[in-house]
C-alpha positions in Angstrom: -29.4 126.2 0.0 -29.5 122.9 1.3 -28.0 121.4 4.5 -26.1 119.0 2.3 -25.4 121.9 -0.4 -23.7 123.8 2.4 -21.9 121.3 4.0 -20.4 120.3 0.8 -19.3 123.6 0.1 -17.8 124.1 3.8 -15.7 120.8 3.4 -14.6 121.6 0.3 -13.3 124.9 1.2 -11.8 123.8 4.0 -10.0 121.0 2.1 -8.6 124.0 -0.3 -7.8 126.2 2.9 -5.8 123.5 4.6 -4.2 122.2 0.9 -2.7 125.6 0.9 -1.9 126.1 4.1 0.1 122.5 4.7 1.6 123.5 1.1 2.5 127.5 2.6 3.8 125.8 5.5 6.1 123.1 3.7 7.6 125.9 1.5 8.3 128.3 3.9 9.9 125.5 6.5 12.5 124.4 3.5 13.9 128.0 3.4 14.0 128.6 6.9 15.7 125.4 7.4 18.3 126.4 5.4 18.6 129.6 7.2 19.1 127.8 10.2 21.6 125.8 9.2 23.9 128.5 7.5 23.5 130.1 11.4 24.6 126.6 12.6 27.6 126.3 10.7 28.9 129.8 11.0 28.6 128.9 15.0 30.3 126.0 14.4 33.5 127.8 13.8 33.6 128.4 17.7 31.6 125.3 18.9 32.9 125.6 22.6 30.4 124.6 24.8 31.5 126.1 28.6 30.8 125.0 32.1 29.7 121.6 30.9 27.5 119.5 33.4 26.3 116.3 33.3 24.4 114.1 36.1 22.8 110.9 36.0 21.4 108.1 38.7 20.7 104.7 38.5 17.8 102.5 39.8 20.3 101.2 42.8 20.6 105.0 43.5 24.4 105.2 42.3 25.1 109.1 40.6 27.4 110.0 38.2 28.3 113.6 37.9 30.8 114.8 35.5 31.8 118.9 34.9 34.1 120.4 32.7 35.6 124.0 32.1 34.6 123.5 28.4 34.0 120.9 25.2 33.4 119.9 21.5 30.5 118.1 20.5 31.2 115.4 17.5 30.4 116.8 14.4 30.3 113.3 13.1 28.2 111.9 16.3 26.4 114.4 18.2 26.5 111.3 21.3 30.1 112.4 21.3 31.5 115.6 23.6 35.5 116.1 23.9 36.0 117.9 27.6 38.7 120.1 28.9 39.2 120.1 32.7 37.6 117.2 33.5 36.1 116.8 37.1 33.6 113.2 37.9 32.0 112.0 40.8 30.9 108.4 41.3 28.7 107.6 44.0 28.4 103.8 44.9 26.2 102.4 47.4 25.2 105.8 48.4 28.6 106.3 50.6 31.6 105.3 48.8 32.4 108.5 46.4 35.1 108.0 44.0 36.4 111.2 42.7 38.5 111.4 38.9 40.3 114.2 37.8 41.5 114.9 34.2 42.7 117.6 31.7 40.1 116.0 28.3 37.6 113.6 28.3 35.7 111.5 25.7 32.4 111.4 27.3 29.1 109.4 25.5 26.3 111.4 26.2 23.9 108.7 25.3 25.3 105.8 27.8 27.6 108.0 29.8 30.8 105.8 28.8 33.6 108.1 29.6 37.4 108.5 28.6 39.4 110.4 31.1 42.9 111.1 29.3 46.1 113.2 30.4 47.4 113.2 33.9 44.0 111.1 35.2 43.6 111.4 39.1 41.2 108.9 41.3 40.3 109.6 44.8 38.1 106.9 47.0 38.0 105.9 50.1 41.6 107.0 50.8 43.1 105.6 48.4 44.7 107.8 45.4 45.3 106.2 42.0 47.2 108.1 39.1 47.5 106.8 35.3 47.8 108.3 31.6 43.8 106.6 31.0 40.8 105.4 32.5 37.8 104.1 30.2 34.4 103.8 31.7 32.2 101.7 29.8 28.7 102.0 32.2 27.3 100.4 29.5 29.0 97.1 29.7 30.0 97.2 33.3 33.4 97.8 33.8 36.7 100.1 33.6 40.1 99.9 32.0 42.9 102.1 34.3 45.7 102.2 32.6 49.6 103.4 31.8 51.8 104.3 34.7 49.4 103.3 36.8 50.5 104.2 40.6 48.0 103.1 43.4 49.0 104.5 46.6 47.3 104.1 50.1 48.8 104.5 53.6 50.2 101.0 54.1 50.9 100.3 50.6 51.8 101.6 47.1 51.4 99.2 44.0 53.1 99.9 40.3 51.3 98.2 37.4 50.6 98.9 33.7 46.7 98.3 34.1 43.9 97.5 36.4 40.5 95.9 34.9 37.5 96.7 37.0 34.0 95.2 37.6 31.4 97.8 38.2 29.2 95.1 39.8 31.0 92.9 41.5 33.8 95.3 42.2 36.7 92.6 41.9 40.2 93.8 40.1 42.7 92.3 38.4 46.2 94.5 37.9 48.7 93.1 35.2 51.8 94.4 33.1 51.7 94.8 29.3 54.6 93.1 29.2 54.5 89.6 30.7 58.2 89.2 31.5 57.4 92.6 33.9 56.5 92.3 37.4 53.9 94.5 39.3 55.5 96.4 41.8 54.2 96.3 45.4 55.8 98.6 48.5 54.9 98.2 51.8 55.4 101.1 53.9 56.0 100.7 57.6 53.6 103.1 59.6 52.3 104.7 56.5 55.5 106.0 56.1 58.8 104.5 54.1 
């Protein structure tokens, strides 16, 4: 046989060979996807994820770590978690922490916007904070505190309905819902009333 002859014959054996393989391969992959999905869905039934961590950093050097006891993922958007026993840390400028309790959270896996919900807790700089929600949009910058909002510090305690935060520039502005309410400022003599 010739060179040619043979290396006809190779490639054209090889071109069956891999025709069936590729086609094996496609086949086989369609049923065990489908496998794999029933096991998916019966697991769904109980889709509690526990001892949830999350942790990111920023070029500036700013963290964000956020734990849970437990969550959901979305089944419609898999961005999506729902939290139980929420527990974040915000570290600005490499000293200032900011601490947030909750009991749920909405966190965005994707660009880290978080919704702490229920009996929401801030900590910084001693300074405590308590409100029904905060919303963290990282994404765009800012944060919404709001409902029942009670800021409390050793010379001062301050009643609103919500605070608007900058992320960068770090300026707030605290307002009612109502307009015809006023914010509600104590000072406290000594730290103490």
């Amino acid at each position: 046989m010739s060179k040619k002859l043979s290396l006809q014959i190779f490639l054209i054996s090889m071109t069956i060979f891999f025709s069936i393989f590729f086609f094996n391969k496609i086949y086989f992959k369609k049923d065990v996807e489908i496998l794999e999905n029933k096991k998916v869905l019966k697991s769904d039934e109980k889709n509690l994820i526990e001892g949830i961590q999350y942790y990111s950093k920023d070029l500036k050097g700013n963290t964000y770590l956020i734990e849970a006891e437990n969550g959901i993922m979305d089944q419609n958007n898999q961005d999506i978690i729902y939290l139980k026993n929420v527990k974040a840390k915000i570290n600005f400028d490499q000293k200032k922490i900011i601490t947030i309790n909750s009991e749920r959270a909405i966190y965005n896996i994707n660009n880290f916007d978080t919704e702490f919900l229920d009996n929401v807790k801030l900590e910084y700089d001693g300074n405590k904070l308590s409100c029904d929600k905060i919303s963290a949009k990282y994404s765009q910058n800012y944060a919404i505190l709001s409902g029942n909002l009670v800021f409390k510090n050793l010379i001062t305690q301050l009643y609103a309905d919500q605070m608007e935060v900058d992320l960068i520039t770090r300026t707030t502005k605290t307002s009612m819902f109502n307009k015809n309410n006023k914010i509600k400022i104590k000072h406290l003599t000594n730290g103490v009333n």
